[in-house]
PDB file of N, CA, C, O and CB in Angstrom:
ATOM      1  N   UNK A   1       0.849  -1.175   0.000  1.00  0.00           N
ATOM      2  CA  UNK A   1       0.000   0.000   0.000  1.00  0.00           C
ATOM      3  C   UNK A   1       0.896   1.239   0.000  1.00  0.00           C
ATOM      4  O   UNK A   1       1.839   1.338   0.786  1.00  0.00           O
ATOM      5  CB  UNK A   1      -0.967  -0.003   1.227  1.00  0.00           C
ATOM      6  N   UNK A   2       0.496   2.465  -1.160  1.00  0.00           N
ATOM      7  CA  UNK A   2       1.755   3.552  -0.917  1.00  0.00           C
ATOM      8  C   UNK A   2       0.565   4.353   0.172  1.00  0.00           C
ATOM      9  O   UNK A   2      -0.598   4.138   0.512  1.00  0.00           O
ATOM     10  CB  UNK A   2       2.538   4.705  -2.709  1.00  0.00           C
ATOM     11  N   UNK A   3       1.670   5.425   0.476  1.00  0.00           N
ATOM     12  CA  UNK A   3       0.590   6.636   1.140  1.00  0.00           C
ATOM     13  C   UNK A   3       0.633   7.646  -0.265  1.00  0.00           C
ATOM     14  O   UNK A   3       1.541   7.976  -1.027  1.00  0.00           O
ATOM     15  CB  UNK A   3       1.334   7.646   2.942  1.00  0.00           C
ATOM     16  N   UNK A   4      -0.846   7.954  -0.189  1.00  0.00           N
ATOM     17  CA  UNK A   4      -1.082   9.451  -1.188  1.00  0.00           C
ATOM     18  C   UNK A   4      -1.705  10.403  -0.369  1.00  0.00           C
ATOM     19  O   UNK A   4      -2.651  10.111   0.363  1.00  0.00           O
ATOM     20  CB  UNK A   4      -2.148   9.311  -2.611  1.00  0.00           C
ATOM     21  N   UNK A   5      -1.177  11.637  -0.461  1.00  0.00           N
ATOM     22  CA  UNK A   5      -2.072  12.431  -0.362  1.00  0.00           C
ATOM     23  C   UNK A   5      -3.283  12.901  -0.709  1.00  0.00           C
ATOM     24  O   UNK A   5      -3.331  13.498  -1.784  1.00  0.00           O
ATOM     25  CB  UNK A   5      -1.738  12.878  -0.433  1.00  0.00           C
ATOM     26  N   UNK A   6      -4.061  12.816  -0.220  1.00  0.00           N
ATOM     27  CA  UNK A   6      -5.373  13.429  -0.570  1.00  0.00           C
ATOM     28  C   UNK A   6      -6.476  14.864  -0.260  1.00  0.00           C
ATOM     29  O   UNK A   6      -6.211  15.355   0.837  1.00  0.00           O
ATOM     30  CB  UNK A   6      -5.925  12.539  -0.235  1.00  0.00           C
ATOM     31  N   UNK A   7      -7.244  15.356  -0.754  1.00  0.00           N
ATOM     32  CA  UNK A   7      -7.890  16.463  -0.043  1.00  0.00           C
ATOM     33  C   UNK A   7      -9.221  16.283   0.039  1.00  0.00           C
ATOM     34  O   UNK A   7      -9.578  15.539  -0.874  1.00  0.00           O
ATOM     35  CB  UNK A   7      -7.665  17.710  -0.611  1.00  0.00           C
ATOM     36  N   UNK A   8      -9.716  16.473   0.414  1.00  0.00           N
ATOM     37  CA  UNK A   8     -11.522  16.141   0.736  1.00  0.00           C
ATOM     38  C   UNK A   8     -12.135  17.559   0.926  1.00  0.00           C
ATOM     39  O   UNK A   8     -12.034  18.107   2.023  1.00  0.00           O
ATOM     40  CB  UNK A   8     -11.915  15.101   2.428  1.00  0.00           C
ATOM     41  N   UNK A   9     -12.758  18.159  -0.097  1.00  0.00           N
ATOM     42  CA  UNK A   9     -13.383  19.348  -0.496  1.00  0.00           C
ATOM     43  C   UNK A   9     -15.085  18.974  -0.439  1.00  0.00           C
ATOM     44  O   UNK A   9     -15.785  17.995  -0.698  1.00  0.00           O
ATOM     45  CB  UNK A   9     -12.770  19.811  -2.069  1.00  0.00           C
ATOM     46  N   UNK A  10     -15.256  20.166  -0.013  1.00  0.00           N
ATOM     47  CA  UNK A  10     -17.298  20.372  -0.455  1.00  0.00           C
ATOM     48  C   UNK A  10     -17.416  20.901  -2.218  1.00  0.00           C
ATOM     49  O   UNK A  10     -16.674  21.754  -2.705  1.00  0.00           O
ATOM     50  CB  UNK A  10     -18.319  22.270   0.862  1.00  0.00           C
ATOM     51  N   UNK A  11     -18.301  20.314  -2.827  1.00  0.00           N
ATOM     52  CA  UNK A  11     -18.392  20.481  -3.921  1.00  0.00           C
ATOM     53  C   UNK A  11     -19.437  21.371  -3.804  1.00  0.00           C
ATOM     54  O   UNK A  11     -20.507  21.129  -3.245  1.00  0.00           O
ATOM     55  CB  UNK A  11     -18.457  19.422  -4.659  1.00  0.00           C
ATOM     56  N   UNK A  12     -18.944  22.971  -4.631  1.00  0.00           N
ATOM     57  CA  UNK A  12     -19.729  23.913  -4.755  1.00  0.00           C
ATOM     58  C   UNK A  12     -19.958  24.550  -6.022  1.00  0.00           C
ATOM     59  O   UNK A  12     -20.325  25.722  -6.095  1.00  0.00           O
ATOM     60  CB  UNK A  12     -19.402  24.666  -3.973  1.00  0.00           C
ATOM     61  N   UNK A  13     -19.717  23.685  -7.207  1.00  0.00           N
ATOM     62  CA  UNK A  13     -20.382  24.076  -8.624  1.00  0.00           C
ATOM     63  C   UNK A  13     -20.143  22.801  -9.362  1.00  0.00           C
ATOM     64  O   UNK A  13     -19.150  22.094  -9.189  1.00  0.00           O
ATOM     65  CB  UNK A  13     -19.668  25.471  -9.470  1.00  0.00           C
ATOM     66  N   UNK A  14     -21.043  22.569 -10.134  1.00  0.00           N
ATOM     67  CA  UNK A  14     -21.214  21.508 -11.164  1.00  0.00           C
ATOM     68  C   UNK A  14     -20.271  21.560 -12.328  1.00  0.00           C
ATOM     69  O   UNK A  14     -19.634  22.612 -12.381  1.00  0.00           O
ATOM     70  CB  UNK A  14     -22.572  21.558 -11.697  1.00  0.00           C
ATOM     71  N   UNK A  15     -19.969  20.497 -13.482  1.00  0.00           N
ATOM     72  CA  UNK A  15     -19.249  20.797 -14.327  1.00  0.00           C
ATOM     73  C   UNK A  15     -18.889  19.618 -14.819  1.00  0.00           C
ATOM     74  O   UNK A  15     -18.559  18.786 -13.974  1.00  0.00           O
ATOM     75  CB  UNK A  15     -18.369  21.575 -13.984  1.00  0.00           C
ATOM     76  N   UNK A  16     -18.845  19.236 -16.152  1.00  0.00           N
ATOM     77  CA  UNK A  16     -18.808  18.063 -16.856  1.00  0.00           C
ATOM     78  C   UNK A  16     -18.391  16.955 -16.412  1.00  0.00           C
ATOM     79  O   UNK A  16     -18.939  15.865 -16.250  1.00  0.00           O
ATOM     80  CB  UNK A  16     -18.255  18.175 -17.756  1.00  0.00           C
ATOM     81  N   UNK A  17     -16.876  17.521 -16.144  1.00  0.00           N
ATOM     82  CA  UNK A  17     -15.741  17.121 -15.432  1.00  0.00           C
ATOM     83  C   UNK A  17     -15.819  16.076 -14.240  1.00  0.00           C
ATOM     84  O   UNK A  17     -15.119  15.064 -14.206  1.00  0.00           O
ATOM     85  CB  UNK A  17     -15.209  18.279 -14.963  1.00  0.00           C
ATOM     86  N   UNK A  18     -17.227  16.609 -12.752  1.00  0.00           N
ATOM     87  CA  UNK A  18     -17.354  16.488 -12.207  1.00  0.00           C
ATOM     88  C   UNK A  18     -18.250  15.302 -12.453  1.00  0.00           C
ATOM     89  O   UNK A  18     -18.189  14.186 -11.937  1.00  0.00           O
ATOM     90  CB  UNK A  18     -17.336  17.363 -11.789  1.00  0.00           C
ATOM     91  N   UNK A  19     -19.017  15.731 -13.267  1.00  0.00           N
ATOM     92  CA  UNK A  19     -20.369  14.721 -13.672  1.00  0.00           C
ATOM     93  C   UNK A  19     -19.473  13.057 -14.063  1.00  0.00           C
ATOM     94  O   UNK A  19     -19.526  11.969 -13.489  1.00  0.00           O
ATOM     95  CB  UNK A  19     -21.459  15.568 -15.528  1.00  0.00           C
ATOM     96  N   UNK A  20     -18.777  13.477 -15.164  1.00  0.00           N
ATOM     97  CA  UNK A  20     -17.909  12.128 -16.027  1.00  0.00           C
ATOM     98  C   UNK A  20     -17.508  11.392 -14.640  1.00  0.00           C
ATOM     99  O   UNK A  20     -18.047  10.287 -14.589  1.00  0.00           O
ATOM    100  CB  UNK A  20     -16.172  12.664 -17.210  1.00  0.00           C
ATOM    101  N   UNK A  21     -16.695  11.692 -13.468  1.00  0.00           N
ATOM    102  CA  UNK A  21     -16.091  11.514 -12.913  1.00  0.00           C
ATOM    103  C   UNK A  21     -16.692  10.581 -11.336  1.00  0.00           C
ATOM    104  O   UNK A  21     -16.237   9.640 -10.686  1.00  0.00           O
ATOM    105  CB  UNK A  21     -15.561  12.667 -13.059  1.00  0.00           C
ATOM    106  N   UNK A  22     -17.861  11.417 -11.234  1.00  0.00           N
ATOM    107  CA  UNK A  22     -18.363  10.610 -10.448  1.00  0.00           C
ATOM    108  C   UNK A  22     -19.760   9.402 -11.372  1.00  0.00           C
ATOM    109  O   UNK A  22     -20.511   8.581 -10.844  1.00  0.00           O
ATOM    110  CB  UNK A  22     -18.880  11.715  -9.197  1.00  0.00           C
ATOM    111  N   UNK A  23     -19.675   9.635 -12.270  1.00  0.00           N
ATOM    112  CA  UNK A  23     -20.596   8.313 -12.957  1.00  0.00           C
ATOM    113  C   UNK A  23     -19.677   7.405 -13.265  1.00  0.00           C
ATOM    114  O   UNK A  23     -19.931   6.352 -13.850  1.00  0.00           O
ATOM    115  CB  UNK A  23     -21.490   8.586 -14.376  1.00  0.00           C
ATOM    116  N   UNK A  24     -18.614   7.749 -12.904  1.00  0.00           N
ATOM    117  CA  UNK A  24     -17.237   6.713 -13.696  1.00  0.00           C
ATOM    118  C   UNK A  24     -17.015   5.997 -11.635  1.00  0.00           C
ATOM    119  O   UNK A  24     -16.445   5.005 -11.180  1.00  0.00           O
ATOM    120  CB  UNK A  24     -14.999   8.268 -14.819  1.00  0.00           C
ATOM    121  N   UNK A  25     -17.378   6.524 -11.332  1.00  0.00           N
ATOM    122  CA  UNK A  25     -17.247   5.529 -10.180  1.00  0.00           C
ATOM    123  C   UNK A  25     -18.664   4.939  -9.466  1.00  0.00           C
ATOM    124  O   UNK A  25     -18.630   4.238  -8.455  1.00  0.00           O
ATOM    125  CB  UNK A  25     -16.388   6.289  -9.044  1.00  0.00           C
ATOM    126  N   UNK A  26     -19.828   5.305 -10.103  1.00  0.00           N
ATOM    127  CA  UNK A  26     -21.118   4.504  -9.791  1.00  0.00           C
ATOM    128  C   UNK A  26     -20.647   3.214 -10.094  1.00  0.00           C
ATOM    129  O   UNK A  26     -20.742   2.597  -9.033  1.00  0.00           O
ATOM    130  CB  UNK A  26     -22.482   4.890 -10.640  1.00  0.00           C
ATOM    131  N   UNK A  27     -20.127   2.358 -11.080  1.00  0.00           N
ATOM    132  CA  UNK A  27     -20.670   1.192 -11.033  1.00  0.00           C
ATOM    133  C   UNK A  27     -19.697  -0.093 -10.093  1.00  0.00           C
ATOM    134  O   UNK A  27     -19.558  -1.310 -10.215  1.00  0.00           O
ATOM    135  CB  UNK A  27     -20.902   0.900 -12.584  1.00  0.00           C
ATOM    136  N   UNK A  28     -18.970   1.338  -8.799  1.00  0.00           N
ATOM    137  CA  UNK A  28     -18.682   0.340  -7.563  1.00  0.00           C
ATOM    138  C   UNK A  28     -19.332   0.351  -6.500  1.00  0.00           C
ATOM    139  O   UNK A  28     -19.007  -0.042  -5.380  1.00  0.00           O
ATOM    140  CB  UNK A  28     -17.542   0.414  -7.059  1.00  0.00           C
ATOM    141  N   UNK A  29     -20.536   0.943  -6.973  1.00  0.00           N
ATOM    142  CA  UNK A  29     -22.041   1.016  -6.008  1.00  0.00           C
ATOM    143  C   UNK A  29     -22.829  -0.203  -6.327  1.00  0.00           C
ATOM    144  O   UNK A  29     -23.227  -1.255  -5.828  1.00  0.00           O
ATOM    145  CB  UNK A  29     -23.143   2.440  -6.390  1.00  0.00           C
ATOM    146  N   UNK A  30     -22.842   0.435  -7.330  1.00  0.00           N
ATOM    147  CA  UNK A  30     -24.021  -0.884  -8.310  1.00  0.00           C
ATOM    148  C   UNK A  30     -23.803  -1.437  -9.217  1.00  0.00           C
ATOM    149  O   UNK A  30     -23.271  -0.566  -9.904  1.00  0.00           O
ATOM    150  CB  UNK A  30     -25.189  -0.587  -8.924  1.00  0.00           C
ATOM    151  N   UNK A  31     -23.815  -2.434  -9.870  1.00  0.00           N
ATOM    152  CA  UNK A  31     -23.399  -2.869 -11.355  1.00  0.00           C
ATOM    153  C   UNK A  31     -25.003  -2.208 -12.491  1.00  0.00           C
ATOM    154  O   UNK A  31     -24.840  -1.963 -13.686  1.00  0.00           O
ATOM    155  CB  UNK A  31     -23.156  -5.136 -11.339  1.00  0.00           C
ATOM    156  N   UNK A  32     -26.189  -2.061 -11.896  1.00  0.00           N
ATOM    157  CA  UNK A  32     -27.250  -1.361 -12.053  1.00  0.00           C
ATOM    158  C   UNK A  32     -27.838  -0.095 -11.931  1.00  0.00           C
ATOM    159  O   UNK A  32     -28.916   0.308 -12.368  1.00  0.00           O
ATOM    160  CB  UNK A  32     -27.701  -1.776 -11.665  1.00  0.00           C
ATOM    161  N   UNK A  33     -26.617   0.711 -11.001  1.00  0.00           N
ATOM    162  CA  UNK A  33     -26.702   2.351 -10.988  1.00  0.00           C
ATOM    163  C   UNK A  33     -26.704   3.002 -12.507  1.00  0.00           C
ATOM    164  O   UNK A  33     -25.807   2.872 -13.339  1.00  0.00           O
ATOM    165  CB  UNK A  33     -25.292   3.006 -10.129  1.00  0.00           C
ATOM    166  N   UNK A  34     -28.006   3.775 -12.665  1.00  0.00           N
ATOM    167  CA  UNK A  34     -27.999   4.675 -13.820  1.00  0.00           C
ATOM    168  C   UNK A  34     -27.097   5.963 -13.819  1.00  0.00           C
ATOM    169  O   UNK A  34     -26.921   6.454 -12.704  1.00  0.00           O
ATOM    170  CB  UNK A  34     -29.349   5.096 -14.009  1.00  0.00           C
ATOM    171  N   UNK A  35     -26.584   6.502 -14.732  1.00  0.00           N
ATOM    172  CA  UNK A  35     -25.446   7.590 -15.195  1.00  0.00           C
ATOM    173  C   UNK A  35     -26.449   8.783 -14.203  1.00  0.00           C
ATOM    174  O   UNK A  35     -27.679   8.833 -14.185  1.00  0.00           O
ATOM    175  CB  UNK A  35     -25.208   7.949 -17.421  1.00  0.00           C
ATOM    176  N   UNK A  36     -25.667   9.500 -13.581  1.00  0.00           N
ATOM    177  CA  UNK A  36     -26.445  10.822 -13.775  1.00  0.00           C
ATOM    178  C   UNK A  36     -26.813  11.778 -15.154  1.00  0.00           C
ATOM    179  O   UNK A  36     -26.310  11.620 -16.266  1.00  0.00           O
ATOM    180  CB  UNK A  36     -25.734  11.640 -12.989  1.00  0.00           C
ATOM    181  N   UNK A  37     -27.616  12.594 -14.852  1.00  0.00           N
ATOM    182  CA  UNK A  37     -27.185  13.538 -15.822  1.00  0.00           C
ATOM    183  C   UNK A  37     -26.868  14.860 -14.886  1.00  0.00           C
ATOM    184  O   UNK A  37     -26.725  14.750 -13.669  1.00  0.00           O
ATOM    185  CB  UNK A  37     -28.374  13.773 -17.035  1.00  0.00           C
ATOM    186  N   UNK A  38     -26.771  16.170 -15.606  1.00  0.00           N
ATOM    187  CA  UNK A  38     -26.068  17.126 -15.037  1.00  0.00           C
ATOM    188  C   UNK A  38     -27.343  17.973 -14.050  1.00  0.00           C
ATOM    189  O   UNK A  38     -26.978  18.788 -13.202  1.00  0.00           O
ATOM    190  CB  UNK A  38     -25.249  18.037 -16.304  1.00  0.00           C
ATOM    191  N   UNK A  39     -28.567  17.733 -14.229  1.00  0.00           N
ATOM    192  CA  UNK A  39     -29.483  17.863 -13.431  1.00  0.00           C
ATOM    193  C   UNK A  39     -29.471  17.250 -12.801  1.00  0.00           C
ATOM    194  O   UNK A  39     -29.805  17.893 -11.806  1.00  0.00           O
ATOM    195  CB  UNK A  39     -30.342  17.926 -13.644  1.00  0.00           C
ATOM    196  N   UNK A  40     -29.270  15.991 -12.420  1.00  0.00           N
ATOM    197  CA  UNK A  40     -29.299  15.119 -11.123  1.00  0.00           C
ATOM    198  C   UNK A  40     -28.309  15.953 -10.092  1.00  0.00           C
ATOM    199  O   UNK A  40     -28.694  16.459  -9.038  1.00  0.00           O
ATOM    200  CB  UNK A  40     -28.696  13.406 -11.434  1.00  0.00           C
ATOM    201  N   UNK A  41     -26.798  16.001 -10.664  1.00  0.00           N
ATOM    202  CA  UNK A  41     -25.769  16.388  -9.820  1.00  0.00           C
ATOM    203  C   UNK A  41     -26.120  18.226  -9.507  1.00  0.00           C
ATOM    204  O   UNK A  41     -26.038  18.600  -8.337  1.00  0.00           O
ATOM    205  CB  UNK A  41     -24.162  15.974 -10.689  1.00  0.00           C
ATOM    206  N   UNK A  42     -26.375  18.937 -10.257  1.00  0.00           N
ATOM    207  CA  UNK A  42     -27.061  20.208  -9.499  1.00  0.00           C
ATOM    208  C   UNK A  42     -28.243  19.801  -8.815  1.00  0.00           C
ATOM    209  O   UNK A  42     -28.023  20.198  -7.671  1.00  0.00           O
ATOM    210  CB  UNK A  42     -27.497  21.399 -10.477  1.00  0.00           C
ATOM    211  N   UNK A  43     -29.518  19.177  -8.811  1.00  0.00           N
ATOM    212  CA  UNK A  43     -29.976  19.424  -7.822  1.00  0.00           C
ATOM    213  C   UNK A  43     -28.750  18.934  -6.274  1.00  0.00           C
ATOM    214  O   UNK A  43     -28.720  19.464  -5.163  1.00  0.00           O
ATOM    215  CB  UNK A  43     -31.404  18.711  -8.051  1.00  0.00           C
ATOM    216  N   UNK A  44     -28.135  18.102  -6.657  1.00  0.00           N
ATOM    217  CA  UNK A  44     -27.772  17.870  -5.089  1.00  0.00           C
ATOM    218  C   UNK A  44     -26.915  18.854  -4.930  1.00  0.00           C
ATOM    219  O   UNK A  44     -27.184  19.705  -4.082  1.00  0.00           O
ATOM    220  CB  UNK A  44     -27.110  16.458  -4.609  1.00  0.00           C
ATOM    221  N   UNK A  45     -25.954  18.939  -5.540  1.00  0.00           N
ATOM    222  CA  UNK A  45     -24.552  20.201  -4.749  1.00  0.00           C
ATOM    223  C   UNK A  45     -25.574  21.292  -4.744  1.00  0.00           C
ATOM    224  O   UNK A  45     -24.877  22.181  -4.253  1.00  0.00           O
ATOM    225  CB  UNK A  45     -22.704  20.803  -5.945  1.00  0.00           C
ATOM    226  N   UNK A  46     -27.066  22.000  -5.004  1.00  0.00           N
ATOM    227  CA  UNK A  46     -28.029  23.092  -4.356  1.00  0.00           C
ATOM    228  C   UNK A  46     -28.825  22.855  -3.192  1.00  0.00           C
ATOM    229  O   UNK A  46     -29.222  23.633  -2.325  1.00  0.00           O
ATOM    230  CB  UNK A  46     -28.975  23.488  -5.258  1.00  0.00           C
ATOM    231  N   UNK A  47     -28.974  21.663  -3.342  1.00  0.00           N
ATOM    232  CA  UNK A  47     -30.065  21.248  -2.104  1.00  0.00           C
ATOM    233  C   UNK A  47     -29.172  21.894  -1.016  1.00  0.00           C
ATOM    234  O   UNK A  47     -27.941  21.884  -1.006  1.00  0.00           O
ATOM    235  CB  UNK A  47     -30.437  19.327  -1.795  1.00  0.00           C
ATOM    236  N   UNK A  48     -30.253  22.634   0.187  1.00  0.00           N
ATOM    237  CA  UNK A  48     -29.642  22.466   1.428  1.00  0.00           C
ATOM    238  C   UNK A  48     -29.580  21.524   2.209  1.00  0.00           C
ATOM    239  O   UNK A  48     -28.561  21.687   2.880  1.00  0.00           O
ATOM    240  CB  UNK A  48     -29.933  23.112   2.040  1.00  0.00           C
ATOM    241  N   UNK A  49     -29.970  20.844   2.432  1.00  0.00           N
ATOM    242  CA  UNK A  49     -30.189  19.139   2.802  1.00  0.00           C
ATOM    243  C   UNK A  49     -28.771  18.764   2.606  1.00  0.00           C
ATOM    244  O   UNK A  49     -28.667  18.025   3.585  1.00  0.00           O
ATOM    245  CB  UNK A  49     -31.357  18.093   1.663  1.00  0.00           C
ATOM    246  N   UNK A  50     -27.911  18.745   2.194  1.00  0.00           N
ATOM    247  CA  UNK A  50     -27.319  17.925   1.953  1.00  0.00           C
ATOM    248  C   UNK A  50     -26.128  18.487   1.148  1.00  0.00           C
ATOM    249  O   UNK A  50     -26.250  19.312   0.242  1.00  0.00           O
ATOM    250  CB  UNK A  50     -28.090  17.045   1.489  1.00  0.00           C
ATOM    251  N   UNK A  51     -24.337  17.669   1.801  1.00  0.00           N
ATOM    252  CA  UNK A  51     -23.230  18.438   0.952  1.00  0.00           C
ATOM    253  C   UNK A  51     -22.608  17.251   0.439  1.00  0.00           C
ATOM    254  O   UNK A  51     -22.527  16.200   1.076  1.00  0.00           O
ATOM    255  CB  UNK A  51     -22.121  19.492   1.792  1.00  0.00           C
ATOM    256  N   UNK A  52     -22.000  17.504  -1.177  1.00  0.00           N
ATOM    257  CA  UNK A  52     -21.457  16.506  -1.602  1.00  0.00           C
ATOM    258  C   UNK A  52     -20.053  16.570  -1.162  1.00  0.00           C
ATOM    259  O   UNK A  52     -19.572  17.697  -1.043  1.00  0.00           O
ATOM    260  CB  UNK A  52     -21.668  16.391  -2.918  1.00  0.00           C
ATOM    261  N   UNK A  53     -19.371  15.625  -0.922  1.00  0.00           N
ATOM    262  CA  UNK A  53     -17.722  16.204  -0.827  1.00  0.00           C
ATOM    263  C   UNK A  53     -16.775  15.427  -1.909  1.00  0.00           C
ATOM    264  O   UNK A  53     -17.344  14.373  -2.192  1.00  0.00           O
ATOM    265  CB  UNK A  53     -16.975  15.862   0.879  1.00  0.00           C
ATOM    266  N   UNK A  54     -15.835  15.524  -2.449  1.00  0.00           N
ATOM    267  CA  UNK A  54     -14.906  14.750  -3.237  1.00  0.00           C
ATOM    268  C   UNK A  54     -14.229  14.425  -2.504  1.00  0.00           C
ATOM    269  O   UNK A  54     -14.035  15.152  -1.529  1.00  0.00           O
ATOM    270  CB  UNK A  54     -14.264  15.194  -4.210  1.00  0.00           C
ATOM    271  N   UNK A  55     -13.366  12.836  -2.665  1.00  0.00           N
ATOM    272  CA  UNK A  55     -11.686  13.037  -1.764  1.00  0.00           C
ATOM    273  C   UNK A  55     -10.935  12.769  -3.641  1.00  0.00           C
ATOM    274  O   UNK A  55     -11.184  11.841  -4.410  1.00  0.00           O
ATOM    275  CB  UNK A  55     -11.058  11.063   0.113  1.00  0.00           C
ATOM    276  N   UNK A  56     -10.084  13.876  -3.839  1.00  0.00           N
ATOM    277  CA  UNK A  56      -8.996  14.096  -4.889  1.00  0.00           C
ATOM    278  C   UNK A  56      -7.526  13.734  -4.511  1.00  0.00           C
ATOM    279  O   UNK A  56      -6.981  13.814  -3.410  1.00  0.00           O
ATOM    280  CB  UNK A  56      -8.999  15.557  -5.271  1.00  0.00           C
ATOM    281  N   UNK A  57      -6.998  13.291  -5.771  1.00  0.00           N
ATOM    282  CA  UNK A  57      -5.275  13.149  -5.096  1.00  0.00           C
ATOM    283  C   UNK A  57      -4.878  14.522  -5.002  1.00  0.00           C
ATOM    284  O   UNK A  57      -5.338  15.227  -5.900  1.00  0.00           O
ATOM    285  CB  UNK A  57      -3.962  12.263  -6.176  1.00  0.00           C
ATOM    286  N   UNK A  58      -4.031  15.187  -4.025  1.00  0.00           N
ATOM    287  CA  UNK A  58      -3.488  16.386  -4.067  1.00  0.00           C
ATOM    288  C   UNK A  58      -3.428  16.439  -4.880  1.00  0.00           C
ATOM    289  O   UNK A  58      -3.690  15.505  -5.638  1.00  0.00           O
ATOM    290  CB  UNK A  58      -2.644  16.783  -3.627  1.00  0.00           C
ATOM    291  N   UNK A  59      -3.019  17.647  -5.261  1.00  0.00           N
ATOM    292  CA  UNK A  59      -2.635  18.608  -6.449  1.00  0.00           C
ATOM    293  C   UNK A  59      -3.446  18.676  -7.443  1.00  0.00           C
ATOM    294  O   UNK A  59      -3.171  18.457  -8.623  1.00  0.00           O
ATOM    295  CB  UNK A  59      -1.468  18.333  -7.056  1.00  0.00           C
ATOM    296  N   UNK A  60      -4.620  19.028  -6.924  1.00  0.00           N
ATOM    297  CA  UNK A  60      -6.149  18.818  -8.089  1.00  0.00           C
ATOM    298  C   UNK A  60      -6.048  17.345  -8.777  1.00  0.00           C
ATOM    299  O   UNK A  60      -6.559  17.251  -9.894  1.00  0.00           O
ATOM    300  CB  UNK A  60      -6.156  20.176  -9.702  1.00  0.00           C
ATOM    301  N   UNK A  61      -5.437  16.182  -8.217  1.00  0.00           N
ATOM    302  CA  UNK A  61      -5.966  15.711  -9.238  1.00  0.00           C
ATOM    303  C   UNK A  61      -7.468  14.753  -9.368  1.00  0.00           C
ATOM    304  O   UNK A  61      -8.522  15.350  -9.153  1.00  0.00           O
ATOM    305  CB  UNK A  61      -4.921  15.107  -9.632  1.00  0.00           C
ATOM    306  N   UNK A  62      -7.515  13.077  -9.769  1.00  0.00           N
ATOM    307  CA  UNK A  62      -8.596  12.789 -10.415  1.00  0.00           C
ATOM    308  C   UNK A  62      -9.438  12.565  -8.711  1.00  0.00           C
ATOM    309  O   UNK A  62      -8.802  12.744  -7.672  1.00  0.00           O
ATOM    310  CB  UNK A  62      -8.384  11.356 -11.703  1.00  0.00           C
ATOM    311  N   UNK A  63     -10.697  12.221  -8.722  1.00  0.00           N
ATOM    312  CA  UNK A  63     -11.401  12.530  -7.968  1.00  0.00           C
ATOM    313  C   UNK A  63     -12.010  10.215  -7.540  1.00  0.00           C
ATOM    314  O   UNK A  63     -12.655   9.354  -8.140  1.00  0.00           O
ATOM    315  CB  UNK A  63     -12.566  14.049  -8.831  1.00  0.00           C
ATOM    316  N   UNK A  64     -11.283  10.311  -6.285  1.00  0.00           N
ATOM    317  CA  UNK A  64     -11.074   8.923  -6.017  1.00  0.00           C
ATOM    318  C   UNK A  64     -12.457   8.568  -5.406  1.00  0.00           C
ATOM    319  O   UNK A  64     -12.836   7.430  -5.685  1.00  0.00           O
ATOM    320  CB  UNK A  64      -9.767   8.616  -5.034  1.00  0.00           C
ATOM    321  N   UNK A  65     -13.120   9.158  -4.786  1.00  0.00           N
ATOM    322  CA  UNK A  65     -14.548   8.960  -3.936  1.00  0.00           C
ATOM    323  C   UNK A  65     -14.895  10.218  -3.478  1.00  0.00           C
ATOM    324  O   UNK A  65     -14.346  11.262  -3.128  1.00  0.00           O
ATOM    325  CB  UNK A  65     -14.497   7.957  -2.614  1.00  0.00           C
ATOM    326  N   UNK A  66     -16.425   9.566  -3.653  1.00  0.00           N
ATOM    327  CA  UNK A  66     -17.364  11.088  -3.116  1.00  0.00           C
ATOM    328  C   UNK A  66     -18.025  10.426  -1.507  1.00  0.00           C
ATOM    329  O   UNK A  66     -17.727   9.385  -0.922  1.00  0.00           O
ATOM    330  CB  UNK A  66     -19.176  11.638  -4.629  1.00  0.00           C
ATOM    331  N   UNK A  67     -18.783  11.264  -1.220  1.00  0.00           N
ATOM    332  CA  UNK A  67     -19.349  11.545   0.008  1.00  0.00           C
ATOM    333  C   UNK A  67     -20.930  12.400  -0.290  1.00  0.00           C
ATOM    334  O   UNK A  67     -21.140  13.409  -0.962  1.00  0.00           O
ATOM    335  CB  UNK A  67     -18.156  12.471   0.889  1.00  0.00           C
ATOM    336  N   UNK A  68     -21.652  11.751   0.310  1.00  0.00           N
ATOM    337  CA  UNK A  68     -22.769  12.741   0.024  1.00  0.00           C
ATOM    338  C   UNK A  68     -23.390  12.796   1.629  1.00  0.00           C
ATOM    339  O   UNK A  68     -23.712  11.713   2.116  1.00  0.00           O
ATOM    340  CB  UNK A  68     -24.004  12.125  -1.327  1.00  0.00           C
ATOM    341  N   UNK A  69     -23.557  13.990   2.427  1.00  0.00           N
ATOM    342  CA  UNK A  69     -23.909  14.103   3.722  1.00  0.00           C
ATOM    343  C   UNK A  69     -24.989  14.387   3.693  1.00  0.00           C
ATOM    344  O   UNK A  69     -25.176  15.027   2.659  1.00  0.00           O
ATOM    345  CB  UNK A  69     -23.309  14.835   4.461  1.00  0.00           C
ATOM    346  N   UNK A  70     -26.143  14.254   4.420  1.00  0.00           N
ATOM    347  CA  UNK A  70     -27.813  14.433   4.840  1.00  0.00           C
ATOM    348  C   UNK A  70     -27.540  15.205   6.054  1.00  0.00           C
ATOM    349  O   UNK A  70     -27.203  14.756   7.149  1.00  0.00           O
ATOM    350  CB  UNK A  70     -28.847  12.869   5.202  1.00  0.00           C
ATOM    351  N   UNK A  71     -27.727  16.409   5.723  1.00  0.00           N
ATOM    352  CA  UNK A  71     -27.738  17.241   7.242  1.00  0.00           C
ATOM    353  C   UNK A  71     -29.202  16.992   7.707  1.00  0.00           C
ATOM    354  O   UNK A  71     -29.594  17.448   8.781  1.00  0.00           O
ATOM    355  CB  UNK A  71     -27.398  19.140   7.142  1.00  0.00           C
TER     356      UNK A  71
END
């Protein structure tokens, strides 16, 4: 196992990028999870209910797991 650094941010705007990235890791949820689309992922990063977070490798990079919190 190496150590990486990582950062764990609140996601506070939508963006393709973001979208590709976390549908590219749905299907270690589900082998049956549907894609978002870019309305799915804005309603949640707006809802107050609730904050998405990323954990990224430092230095901006690709985006390893999300977090979605239910306040």
């Amino acid at each position: 196992m190496t150590n990486q650094s990582v950062i764990v941010e609140v996601v506070q705007e939508t963006d393709p990028m973001l979208l590709r990235s976390l549908n590219d890791l749905l299907p270690q949820l589900s082998k049956n999870a549907q894609a978002m689309t870019m309305e799915d992922l804005k309603q949640i990063v707006d809802s107050e209910c609730s904050d998405l977070l990323v954990v990224r490798a430092a230095g901006g990079g690709s985006i390893l797991g999300a977090f979605l919190n239910i306040r």
